[in-house]
C-alpha distance (Angstrom), angle and dihedral (degrees) to the residues before:
residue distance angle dihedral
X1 . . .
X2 3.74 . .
X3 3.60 116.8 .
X4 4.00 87.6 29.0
X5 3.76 114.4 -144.7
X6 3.41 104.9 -6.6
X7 3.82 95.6 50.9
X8 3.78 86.5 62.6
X9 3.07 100.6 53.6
X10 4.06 97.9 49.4
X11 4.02 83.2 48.0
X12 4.23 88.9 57.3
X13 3.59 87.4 47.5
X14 3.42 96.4 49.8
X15 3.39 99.3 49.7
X16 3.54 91.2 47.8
X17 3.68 87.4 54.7
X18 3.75 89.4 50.8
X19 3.71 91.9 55.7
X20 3.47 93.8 51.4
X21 3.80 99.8 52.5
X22 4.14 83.4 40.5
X23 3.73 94.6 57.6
X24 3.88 90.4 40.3
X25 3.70 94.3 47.1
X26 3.97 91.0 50.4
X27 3.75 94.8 49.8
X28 3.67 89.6 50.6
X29 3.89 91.2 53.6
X30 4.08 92.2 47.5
X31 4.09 87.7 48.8
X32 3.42 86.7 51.0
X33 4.04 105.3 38.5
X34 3.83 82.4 58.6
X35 4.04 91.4 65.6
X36 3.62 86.6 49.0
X37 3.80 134.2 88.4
X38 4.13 123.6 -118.9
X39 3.60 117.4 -53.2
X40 3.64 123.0 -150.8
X41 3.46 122.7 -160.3
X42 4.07 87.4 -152.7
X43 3.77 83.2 64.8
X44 3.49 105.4 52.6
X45 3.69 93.3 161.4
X46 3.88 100.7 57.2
X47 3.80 85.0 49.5
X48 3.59 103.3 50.6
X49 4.05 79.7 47.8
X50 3.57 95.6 53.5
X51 3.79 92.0 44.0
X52 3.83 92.3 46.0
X53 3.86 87.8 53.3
X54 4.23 88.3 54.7
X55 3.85 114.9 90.5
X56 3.73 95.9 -160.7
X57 3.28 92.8 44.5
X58 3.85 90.1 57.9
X59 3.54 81.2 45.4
X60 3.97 93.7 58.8
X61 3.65 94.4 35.8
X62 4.45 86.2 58.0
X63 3.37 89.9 49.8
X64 4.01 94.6 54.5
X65 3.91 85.0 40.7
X66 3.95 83.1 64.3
X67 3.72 98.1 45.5
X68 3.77 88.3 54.8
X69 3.42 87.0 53.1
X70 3.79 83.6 52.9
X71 3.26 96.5 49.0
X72 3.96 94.1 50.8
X73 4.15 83.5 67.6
X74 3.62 100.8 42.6
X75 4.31 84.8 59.7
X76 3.68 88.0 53.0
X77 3.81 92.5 68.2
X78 3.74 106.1 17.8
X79 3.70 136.3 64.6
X80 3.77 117.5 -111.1
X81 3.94 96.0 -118.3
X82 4.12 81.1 49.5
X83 3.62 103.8 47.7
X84 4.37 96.7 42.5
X85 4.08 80.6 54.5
X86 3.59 90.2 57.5
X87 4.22 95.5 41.0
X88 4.08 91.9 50.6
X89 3.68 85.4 55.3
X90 4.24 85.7 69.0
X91 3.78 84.3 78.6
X92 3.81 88.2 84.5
X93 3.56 95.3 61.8
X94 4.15 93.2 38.5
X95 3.31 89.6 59.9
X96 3.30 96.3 50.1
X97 3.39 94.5 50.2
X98 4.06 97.9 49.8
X99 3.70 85.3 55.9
X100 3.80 96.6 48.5
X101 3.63 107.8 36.9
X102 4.18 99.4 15.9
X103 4.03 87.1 40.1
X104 4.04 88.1 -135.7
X105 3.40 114.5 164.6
X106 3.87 124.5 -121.9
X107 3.54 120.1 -128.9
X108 3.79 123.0 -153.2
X109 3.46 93.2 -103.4
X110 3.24 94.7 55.0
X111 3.69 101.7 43.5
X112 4.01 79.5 56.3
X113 3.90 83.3 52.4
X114 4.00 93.1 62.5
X115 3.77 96.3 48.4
X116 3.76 87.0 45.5
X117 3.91 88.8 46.0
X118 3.62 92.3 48.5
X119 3.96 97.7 50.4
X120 3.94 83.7 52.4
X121 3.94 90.9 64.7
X122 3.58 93.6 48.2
X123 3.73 91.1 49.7
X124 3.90 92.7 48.7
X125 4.01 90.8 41.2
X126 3.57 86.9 55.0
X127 3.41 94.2 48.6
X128 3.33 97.3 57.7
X129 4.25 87.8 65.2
X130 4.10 109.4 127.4
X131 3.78 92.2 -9.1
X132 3.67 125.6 177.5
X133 3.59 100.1 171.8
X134 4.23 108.9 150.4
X135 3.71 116.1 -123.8
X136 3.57 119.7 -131.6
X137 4.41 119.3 -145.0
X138 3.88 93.6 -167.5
X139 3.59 149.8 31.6
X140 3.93 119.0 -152.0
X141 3.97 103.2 -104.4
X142 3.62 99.6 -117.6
X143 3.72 102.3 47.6
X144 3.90 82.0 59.4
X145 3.41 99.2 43.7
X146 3.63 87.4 49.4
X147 3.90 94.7 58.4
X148 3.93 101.4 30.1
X149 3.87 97.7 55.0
X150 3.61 103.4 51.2
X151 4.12 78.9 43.5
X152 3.91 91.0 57.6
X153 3.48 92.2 45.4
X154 3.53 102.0 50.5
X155 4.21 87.5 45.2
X156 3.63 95.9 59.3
X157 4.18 95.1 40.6
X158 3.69 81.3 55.5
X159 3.51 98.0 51.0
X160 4.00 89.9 38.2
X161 3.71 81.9 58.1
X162 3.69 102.9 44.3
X163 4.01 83.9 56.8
X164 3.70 95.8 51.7
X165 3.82 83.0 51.8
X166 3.40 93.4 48.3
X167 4.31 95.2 57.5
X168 4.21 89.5 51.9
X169 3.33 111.9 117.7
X170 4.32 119.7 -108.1
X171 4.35 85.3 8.6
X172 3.73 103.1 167.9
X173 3.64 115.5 -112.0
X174 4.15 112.7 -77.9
X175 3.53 123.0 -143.6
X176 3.94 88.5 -152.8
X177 4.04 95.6 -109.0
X178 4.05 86.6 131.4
X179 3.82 92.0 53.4
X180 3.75 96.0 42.9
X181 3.82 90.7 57.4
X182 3.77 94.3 52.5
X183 3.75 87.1 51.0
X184 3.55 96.5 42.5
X185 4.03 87.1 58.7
X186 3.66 92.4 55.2
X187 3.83 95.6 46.1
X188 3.67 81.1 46.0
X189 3.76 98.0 62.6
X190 4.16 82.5 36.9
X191 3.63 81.3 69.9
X192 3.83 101.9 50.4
X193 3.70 79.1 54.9
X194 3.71 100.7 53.2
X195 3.92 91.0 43.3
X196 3.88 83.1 56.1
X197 4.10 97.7 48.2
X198 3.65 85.6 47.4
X199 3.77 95.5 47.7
X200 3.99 82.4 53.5
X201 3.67 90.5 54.8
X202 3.34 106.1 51.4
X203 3.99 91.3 46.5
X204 3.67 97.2 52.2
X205 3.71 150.3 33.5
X206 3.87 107.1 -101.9
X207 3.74 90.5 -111.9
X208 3.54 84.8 58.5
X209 3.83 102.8 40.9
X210 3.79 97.9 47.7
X211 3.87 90.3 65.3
X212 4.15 93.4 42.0
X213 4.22 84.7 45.7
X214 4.07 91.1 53.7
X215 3.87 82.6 48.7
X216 4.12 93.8 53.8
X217 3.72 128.8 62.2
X218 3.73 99.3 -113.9
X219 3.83 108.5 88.8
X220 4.05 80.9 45.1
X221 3.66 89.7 59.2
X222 3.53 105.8 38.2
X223 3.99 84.9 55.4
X224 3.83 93.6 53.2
X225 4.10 89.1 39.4
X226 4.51 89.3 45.9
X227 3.83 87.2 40.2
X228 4.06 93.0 51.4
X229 3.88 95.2 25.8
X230 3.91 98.7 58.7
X231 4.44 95.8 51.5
X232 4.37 91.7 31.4
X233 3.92 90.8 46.1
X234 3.85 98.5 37.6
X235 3.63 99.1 42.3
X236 4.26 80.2 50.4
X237 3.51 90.4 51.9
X238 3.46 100.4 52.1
X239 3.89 95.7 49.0
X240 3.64 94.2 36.2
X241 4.48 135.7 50.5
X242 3.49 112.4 -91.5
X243 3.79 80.3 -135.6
X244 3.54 95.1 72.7
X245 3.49 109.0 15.3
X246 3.98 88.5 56.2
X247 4.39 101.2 47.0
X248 3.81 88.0 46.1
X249 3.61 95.5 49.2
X250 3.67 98.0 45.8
X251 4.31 89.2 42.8
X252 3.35 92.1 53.4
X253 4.12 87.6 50.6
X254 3.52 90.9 49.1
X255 3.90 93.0 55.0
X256 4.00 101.3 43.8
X257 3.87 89.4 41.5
X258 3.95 96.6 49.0
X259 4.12 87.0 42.5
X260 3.66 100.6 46.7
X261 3.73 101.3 22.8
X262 4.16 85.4 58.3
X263 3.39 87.3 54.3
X264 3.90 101.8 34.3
X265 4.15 93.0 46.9
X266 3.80 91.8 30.7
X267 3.88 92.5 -127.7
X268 3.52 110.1 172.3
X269 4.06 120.3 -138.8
X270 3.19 116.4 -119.9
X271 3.74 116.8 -79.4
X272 4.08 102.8 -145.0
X273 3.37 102.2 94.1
X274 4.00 101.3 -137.7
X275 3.94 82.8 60.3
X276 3.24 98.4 43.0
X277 3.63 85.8 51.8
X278 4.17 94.4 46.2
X279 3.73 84.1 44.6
X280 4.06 98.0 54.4
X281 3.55 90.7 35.1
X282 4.21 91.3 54.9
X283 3.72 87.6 54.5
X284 3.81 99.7 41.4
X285 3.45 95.6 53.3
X286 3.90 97.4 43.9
X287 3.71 76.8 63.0
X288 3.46 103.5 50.2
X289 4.11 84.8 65.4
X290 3.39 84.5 64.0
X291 3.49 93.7 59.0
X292 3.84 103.8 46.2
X293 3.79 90.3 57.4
X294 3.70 118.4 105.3
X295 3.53 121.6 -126.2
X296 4.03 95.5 -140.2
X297 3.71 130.8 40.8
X298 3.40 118.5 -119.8
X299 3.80 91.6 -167.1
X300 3.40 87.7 72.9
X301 3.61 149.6 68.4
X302 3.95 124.6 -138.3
X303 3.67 123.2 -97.5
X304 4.11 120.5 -113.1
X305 3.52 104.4 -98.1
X306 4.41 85.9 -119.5
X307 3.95 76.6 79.2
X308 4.45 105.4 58.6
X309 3.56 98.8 163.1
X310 3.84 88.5 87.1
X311 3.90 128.7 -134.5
X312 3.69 121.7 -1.8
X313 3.66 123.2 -170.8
């Protein structure tokens, strides 16, 4: 890996750093989506209104602003399937957080989840030991195209039917799992997308790079992923818990981006078996908390159908 040593360790910390100012940032948002009347993802311009209008929102949404600035540096130094290991392990402190400061409760599963979450990191950490793993700066346009469109459109069917769902009369109670899983397919093409506009930066001067980024497909789709993202993920949020809205979205962003950034970027895994295996085993069992969550909340009763926009917290 270029920069040897030293280059993994700034990439850890930065990712670390990311996941702090990530977790932050989405508690802020919850705290403030409760303060704030009904969004609608069908009317994206009274919610962006009501959320511009929200000082600790702002507040939340700065502090993700910064972890994507984060997370720009940690893909200068780390391989994608590396670097997605280290940002799932953030659901430790989110959950944390959203039972501190949001006063959610933790289920079994999902204090399960944070143990599982947390032997994940130490498994990617450690595979990380004495690596020499090249970093790729682009992908070729239509390989990406080819696995982030069908991956958009199958996102916002999902959370076009999660909402048709959510209007049905006597619908049990949903813990949000369907809506975090649309949303985690957008933010995972988002991430192809920052792990290309970094690639451009460290390549080129940024006279250089802004021209060769107009010429690419990632500005392009992180505007349509940021334009969908902020409504579909804070009209979630507000219905659902942070503490499972938030570690589905961001597993199910680790697995598409390791999957089809590998492939996209052509970034090999790493050949020593024993980090291979540490690797593998990082991302596998990130997803396995995935699938131990429930998809309704048995904590809670169902809404009265005069209210469709679901669950709110």
């Amino acid at each position: 890996m270029p920069g040897g040593g030293s280059a993994v360790v700034w990439g850890v910390v930065a990712a670390l750093l990311a996941n702090v100012l990530y977790s932050t940032g989405f508690v802020l948002e919850k705290r403030a989506l409760a303060g704030l009347p009904p969004l609608q993802a069908r009317r994206p311009g009274r919610a962006l209104r009501l959320l511009a209008g929200s000082p600790l929102w702002i507040g939340g949404a700065l502090a993700l602003a910064l972890g994507f600035a984060a997370q720009l540096a940690v893909y200068r130094v780390l391989p994608i399937a590396a670097a997605q290991g280290l940002f799932v392990s953030g659901l430790v402190l989110l959950l944390l957080l959203s039972s501190v400061v949001l006063g959610e409760r933790l289920t079994a599963a999902e204090r399960r989840g944070v143990a599982v979450i947390g032997l994940a990191l130490l498994m990617m950490v450690a595979s990380l030991h004495d690596s020499t793993e090249p970093i790729a700066r682009s992908a070729p346009a239509g390989t990406l195209l080819a696995l982030c469109v069908p991956a958009l459109a199958l996102g916002l069917w999902l959370y076009g039917s999660a909402e048709r769902r959510a209007r049905r009369r006597h619908r049990p109670p949903t813990t949000g799992v369907v809506y975090a899983v649309a949303i985690g397919l957008l933010y995972g093409v988002s991430s192809l997308a920052i792990k290309g506009v970094s690639g451009r930066l460290a390549t080129t001067g940024l006279g250089d790079a802004v021209p060769a980024l107009l010429a690419s497909p990632y500005p392009y789709l992180l505007l349509l992923t940021g334009a969908f993202g902020l409504v579909l993920s804070q009209t979630a949020l507000q219905r659902c818990r942070a503490s499972l809205i938030v570690p589905v979205c961001t597993t199910v962003t680790c697995v598409f981006s390791v999957a089809s950034g590998t492939v996209a970027f052509g970034e090999p895994l790493p050949q020593d078996p024993l980090r291979l295996t540490l690797r593998l085993g990082g991302t596998a069992l990130a997803l396995a908390v995935v699938l131990t969550l429930p998809r309704h909340d048995a904590h809670r009763t169902a809404p009265p159908r005069t209210a469709p926009e679901g669950n709110r917290s």
